[in-house]
C-alpha positions in Angstrom: 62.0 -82.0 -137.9 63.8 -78.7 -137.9 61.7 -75.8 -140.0 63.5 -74.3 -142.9 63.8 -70.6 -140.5 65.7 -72.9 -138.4 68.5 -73.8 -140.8 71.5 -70.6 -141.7 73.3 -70.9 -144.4 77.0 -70.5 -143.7 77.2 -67.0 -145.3 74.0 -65.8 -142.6 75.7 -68.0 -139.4 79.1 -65.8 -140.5 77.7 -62.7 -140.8 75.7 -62.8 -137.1 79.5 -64.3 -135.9 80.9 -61.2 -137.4 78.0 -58.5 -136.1 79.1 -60.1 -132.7 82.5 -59.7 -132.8 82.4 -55.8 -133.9 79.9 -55.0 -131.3 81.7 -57.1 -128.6 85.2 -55.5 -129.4 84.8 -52.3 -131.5 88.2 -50.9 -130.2 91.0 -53.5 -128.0 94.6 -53.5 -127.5 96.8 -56.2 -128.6 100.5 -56.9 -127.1 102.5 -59.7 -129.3 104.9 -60.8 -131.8 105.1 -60.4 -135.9 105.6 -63.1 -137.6 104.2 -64.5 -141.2 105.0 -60.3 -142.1 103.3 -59.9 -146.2 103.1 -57.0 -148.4 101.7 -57.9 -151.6 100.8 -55.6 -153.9 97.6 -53.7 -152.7 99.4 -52.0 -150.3 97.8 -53.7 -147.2 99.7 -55.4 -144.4 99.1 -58.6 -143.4 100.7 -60.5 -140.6 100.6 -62.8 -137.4 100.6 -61.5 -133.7 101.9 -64.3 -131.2 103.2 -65.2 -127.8 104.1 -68.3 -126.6 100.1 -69.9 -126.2 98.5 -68.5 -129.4 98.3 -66.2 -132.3 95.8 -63.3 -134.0 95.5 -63.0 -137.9 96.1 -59.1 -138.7 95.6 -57.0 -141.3 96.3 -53.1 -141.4 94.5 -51.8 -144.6 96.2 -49.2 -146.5 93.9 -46.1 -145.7 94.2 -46.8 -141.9 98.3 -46.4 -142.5 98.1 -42.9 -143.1 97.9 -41.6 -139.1 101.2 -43.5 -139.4 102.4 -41.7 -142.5 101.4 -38.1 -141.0 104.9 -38.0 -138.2 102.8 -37.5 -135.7 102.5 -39.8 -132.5 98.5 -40.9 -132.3 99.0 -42.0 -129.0 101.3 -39.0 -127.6 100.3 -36.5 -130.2 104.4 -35.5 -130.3 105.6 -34.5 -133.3 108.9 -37.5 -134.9 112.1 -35.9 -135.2 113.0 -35.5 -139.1 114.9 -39.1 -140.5 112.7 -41.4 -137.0 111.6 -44.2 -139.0 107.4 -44.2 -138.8 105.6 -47.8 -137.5 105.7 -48.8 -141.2 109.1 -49.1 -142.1 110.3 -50.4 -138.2 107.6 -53.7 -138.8 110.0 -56.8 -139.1 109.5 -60.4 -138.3 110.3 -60.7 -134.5 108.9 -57.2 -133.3 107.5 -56.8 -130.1 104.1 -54.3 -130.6 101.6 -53.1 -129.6 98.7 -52.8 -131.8 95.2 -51.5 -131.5 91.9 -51.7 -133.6 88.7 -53.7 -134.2 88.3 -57.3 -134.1 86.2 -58.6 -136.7 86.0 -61.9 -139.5 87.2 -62.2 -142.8 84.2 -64.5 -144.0 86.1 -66.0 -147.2 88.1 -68.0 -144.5 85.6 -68.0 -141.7 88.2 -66.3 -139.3 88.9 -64.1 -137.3 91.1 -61.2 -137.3 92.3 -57.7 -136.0 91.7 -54.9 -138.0 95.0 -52.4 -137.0 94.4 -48.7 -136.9 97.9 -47.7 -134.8 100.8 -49.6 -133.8 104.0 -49.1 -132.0 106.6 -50.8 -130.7 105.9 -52.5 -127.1 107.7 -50.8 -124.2 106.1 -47.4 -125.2 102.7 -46.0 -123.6 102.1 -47.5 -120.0 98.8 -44.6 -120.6 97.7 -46.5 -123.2 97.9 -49.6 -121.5 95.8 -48.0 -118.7 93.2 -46.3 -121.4 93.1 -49.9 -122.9 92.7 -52.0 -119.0 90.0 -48.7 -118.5 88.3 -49.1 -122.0 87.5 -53.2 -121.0 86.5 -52.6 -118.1 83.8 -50.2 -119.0 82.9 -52.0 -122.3 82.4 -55.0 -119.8 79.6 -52.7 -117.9 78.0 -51.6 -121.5 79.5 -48.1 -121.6 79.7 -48.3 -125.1 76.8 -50.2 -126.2 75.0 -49.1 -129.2 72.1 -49.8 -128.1 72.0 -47.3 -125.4 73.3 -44.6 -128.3 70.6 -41.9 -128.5 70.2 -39.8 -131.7 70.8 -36.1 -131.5 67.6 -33.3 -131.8 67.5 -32.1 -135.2 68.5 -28.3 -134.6 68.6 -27.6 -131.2 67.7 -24.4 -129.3 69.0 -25.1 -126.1 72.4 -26.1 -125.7 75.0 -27.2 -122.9 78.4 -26.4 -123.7 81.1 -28.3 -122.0 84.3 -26.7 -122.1 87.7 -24.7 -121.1 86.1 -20.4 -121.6 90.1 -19.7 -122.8 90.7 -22.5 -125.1 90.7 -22.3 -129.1 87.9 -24.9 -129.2 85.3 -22.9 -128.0 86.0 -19.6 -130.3 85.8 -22.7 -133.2 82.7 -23.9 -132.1 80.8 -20.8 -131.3 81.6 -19.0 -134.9 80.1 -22.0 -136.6 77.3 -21.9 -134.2 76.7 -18.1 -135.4 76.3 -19.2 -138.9 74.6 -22.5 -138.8 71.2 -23.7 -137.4 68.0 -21.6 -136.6 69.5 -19.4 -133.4 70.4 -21.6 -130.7 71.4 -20.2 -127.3 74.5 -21.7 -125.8 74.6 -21.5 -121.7 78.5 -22.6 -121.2 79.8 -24.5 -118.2 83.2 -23.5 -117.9 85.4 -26.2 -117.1 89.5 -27.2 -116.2 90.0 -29.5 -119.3 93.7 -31.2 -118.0 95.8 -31.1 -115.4 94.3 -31.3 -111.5 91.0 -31.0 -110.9 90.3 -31.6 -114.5 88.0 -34.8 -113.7 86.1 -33.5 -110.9 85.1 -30.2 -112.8 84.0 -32.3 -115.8 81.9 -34.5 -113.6 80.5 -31.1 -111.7 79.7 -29.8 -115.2 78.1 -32.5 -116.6 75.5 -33.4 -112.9 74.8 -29.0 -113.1 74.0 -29.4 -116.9 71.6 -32.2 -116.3 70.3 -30.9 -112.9 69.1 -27.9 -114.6 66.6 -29.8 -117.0 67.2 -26.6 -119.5 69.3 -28.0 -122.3 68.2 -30.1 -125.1 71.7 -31.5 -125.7 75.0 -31.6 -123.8 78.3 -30.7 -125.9 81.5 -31.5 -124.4 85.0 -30.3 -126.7 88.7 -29.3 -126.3 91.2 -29.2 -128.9 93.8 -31.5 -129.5 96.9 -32.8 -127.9 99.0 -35.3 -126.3 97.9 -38.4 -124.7 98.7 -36.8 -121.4 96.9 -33.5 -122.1 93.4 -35.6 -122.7 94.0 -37.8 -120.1 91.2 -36.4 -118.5 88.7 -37.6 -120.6 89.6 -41.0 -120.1 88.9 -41.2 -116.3 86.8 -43.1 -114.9 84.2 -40.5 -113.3 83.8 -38.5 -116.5 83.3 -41.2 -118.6 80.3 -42.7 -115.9 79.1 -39.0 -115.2 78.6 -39.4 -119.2 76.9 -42.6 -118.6 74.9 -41.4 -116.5 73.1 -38.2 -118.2 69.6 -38.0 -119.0 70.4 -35.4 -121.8 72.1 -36.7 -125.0 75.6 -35.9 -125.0 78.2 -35.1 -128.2 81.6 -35.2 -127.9 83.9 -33.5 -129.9 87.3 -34.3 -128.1 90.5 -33.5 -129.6 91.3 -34.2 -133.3 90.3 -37.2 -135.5 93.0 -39.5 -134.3 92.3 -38.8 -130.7 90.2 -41.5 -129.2 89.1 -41.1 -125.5 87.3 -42.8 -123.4 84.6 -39.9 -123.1 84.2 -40.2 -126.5 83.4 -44.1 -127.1 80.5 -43.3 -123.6 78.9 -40.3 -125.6 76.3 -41.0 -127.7 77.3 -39.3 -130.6 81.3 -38.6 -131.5 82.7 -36.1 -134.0 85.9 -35.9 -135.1 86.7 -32.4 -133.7 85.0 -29.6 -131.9 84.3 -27.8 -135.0 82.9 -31.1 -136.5 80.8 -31.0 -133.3 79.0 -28.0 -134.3 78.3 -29.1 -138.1 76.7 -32.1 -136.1 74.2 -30.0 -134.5 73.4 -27.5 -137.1 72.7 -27.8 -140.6 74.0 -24.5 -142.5 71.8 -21.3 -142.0 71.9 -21.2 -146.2 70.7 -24.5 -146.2 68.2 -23.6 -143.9 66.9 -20.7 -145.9 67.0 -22.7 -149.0 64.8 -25.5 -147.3 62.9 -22.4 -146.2 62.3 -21.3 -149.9 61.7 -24.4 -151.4 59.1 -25.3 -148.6 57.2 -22.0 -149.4 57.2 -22.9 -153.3 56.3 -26.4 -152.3 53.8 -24.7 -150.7 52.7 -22.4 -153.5 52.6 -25.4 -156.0 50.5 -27.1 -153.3 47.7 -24.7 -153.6 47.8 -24.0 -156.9 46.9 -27.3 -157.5 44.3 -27.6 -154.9 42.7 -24.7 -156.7 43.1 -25.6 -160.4 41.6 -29.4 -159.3 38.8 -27.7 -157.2 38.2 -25.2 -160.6 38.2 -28.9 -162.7 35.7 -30.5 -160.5 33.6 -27.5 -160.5 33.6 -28.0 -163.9 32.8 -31.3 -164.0 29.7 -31.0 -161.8 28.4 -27.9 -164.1 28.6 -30.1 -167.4 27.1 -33.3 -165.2 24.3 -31.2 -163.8 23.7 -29.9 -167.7 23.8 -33.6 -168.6 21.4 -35.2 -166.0 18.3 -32.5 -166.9 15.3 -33.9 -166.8 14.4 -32.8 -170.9 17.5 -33.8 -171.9 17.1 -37.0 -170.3 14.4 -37.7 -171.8 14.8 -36.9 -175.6 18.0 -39.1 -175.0 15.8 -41.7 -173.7 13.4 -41.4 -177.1 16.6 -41.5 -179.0 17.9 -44.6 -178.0 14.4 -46.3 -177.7 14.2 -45.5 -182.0 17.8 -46.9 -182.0 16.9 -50.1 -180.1 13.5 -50.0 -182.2 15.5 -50.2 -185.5 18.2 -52.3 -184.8 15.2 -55.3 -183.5 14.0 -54.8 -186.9 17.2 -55.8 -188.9 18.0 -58.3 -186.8 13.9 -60.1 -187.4 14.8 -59.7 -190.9 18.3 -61.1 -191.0 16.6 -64.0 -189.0 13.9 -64.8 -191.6 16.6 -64.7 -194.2 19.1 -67.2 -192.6 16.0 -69.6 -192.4 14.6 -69.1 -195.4 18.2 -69.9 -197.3 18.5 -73.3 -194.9 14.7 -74.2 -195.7 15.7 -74.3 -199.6 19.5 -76.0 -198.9 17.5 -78.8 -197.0 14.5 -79.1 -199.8 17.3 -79.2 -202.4 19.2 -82.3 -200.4 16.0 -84.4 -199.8 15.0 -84.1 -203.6 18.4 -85.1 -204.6 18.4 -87.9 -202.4 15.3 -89.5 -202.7 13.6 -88.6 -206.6 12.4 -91.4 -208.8 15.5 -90.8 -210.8 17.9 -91.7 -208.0 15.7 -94.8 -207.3 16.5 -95.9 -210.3 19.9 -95.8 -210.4 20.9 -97.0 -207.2 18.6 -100.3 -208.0 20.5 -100.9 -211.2 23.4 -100.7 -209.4 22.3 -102.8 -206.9 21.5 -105.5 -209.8 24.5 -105.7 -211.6 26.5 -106.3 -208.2 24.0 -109.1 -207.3 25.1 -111.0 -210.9 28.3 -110.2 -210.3 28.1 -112.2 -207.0 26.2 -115.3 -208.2 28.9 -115.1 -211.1 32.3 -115.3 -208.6 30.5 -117.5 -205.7 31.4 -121.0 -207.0 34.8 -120.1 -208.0 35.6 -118.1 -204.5 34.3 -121.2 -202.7 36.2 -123.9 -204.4 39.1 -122.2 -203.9 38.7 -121.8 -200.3 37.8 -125.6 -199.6 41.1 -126.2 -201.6 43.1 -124.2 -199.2 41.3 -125.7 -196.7 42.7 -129.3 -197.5 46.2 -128.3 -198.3 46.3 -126.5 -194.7 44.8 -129.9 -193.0 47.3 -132.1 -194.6 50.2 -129.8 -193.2 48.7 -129.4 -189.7 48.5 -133.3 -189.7 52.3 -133.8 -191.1 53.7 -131.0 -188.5 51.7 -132.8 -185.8 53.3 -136.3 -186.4 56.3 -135.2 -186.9 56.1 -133.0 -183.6 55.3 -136.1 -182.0 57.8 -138.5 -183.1 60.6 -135.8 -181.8 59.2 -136.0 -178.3 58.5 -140.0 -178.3 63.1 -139.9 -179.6 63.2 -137.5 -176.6 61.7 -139.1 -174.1 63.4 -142.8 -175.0 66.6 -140.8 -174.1 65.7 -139.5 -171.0 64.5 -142.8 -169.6 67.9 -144.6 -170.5 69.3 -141.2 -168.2 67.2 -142.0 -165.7 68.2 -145.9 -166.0 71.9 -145.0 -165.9 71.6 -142.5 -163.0 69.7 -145.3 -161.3 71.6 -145.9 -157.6 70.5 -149.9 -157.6 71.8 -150.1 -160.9 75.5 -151.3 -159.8 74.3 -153.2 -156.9 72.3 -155.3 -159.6 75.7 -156.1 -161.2 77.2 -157.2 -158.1 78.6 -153.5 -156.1 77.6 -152.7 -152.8 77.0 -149.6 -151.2 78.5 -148.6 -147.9 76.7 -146.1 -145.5 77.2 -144.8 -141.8 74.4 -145.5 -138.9 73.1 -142.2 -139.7 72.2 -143.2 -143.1 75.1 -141.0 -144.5 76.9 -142.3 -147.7 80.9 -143.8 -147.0 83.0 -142.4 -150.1 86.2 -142.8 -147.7 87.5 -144.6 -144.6 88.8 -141.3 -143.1 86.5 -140.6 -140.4 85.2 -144.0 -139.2 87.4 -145.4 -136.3 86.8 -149.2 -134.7 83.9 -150.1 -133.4 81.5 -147.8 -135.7 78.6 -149.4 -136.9 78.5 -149.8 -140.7 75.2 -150.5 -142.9 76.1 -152.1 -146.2 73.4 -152.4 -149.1 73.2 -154.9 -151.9 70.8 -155.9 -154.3 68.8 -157.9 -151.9 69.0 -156.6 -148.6 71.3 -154.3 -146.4 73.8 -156.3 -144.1 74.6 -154.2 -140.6 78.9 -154.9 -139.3 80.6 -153.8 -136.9 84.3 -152.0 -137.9 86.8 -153.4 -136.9 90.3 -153.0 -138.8 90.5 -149.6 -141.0 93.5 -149.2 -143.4 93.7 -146.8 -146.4 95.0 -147.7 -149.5 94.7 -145.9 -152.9 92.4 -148.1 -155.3 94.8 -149.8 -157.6 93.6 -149.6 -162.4 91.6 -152.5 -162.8 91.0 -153.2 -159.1 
């Protein structure tokens, strides 16, 4: 028998299908066909992407169609001429796309389905083709498995910064720095961020960083552009030389639309390198004001401890005031004249109870057994005795009258009952008489019956030659067939 731990209901089975499917595809590429296009109402998207062996469910939720709303390429990071229709208004029935998101499952219809974050028309971006063929293969190898994600230190003081020294990323990050956390130092690794040599001097960067066992967290950022300028973070090198780091490493690569390869390896993302730096540090004002509020935590804290430790001393004082050894004992002579007292009442309520039940109990027994009650109860007893003697032949004359009546009736009803079954019985026997099988052969019939002792009711079934027994009143004669003819029995014959 299977336990009841062993049995998921349909909603639990669904939910582990759908954990499964995030985890296994958080970010995939898609190449098909629109069809079964819907906008209702909401404002999502819903439609079908198909080629000529199968089809994926969609759906492109109204927040994730702003990046295509903001007339900028996510993919390129190129600016649309004024009057280029956007993704949204060029999706049609018949449309060749590409689309990219999460796969994941709608559990109302127990399917599954790709949740779009860009599209574009097919044809375009042979790079993102190449960043989506890259991205498989290193999800395939557990790049981007969260359970390899480690958490960032809370504040760090010693941090490896990642980045171009000439680029506005690193004025960004390094301002915030200033004003947030607790005083961090920054050692920078100056890097080429795009263009040759861009891969090899990440990779450099990131083996120094971790060969010098001084950081506490590595920091890799650039600012934003096309899909061509951040192709470098999407190499294959960088993204295992991030794979590979025994320090923690955050990227902030790019802005919020930019998705690199680099990033989806790092253990921690943020959307920009300014939103790196809020990652890392808290505010110094929040700092401080955690700083205050500890110290008047703190304050409180003590104050307590004292005005408890003053409260106790207290206590003992009046305790030790209590438990002296005169006071004790005039408290002891108190309660022993309390006690003393209270036996005293309660002997005397005794005595009263039992003196009150002593007279109820004398009162009863005089009532019910005094001369005077004698003598009523025997007069009583007298008259009821004449009465008796008076009503005694009466009573029992009546009774043997009854008596009589009841045996005549009993003797009528049994006649009576009897003569009924003799009438009944005198008809059964004449039945029995008429059901009587010798009873025709008495009048002169006979009765035909095979060798087997089976009665002939027609000649159908004997042929010549079969051995007939025939019975009559007086014995059974045995022949021999030998003619059969069938004729219907004639009236009268």
């Amino acid at each position: 028998m299977l336990g009841e731990a062993a049995i998921l209901s349909v909603r639990e089975l669904t939910e582990q299908l759908r954990r499964l499917l995030e985890v296994k595809f958080p970010f995939v590429w898609v190449r098909g066909e629109i069809s079964n296009l819907s906008r209702p109402g909401s404002g999502h998207i819903y439609f079908s992407l198909k080629d000529q062996d199968a089809q994926l469910q969609c759906v492109w939720f109204k927040q994730k169609q702003q990046i295509a709303r903001q007339g900028v390429d996510p993919l390129t990071g190129e600016v649309r001429e004024p009057g280029t229709p956007s993704p949204l208004d060029m999706l049609q029935n018949g449309l060749d796309v590409l689309c990219a998101g999460r796969i994941t499952l709608y559990a109302a219809r127990g399917q599954y389905q790709l949740a779009v974050e860009l599209l574009q028309p097919a044809g375009e971006g042979m790079l993102a083709r190449a960043f989506e063929a890259a991205r498989r293969k290193l999800a395939a190898q557990g790049y981007f498995s969260l359970e390899r994600k480690r958490p960032l230190p809370v504040d760090p003081l010693r941090v490896a910064l990642i980045t171009s020294p000439s680029g506005a990323a690193i004025h960004d990050f390094l301002e915030l720095a200033n004003n947030r956390g607790s005083g961090a130092r920054i050692r920078l690794f100056p890097v080429v961020v795009q263009g040759e040599g861009a891969t090899s001097s990440l990779v450099r960067a990131l083996e120094e960083a971790n060969a010098q066992q001084w950081a506490q967290v590595v920091v890799i950022i650039r600012g934003g552009g096309s899909l061509e300028d951040l192709w470098a973070f999407n190499e294959e090198p960088v993204a295992r030389a991030v794979f590979s780091s025994r320090l923690p490493v955050l990227a902030g690569i790019g802005h919020e639309v930019d998705v690199t390869l680099t990033d989806m390896t790092a253990d921690v993302r943020a959307a920009t390198p300014s939103h790196a730096a809020q990652l890392l540090w808290p505010p110094r004002a929040e700092l401080m004001q955690r700083v205050d509020s500890a110290e008047t935590a703190l304050r409180r804290g003590i104050q307590r401890c004292l005005d408890m430790a003053f409260e106790t001393l207290g206590h003992q004082e009046s305790a030790l005031r209590w438990l002296s050894p005169l006071k004790h004992q005039a408290r002891l002579a108190e309660q022993l004249v309390l006690l003393q007292r209270a036996l005293e009442r309660a002997v005397r309520q005794w005595i009263d109870r039992k003196e009150i039940l002593f007279r109820r109990l004398e009162t009863s027994r005089r009532g019910a057994f005094g001369l005077a009650r004698l003598d009523v109860l025997s007069g009583r007893l007298g008259i009821m005795c004449a009465r008796l003697e008076a009503t005694m032949p009466t009573l029992l004359h009546a009774r043997q009258r009854e008596l009589a009546t009841a045996q005549e009736r009993l003797g009528a009803a049994a006649r009576n009952w009897m003569l009924g079954w003799e009438r009944q019985l005198e008809k059964l026997a004449l039945q029995l008489a008429a059901g009587d099988p010798m009873m025709p052969l008495r009048r002169g019939y006979a009765l035909a019956r095979t060798g087997g002792g089976n009665v002939l009711r027609s000649v159908h079934g004997l042929n010549v030659g079969n051995v007939v027994e025939v019975l009559l009143a007086d014995g059974i004669l045995e022949t021999v067939v030998s003619h059969v003819r069938s004729e219907p029995l004639r009236p009268g014959e």
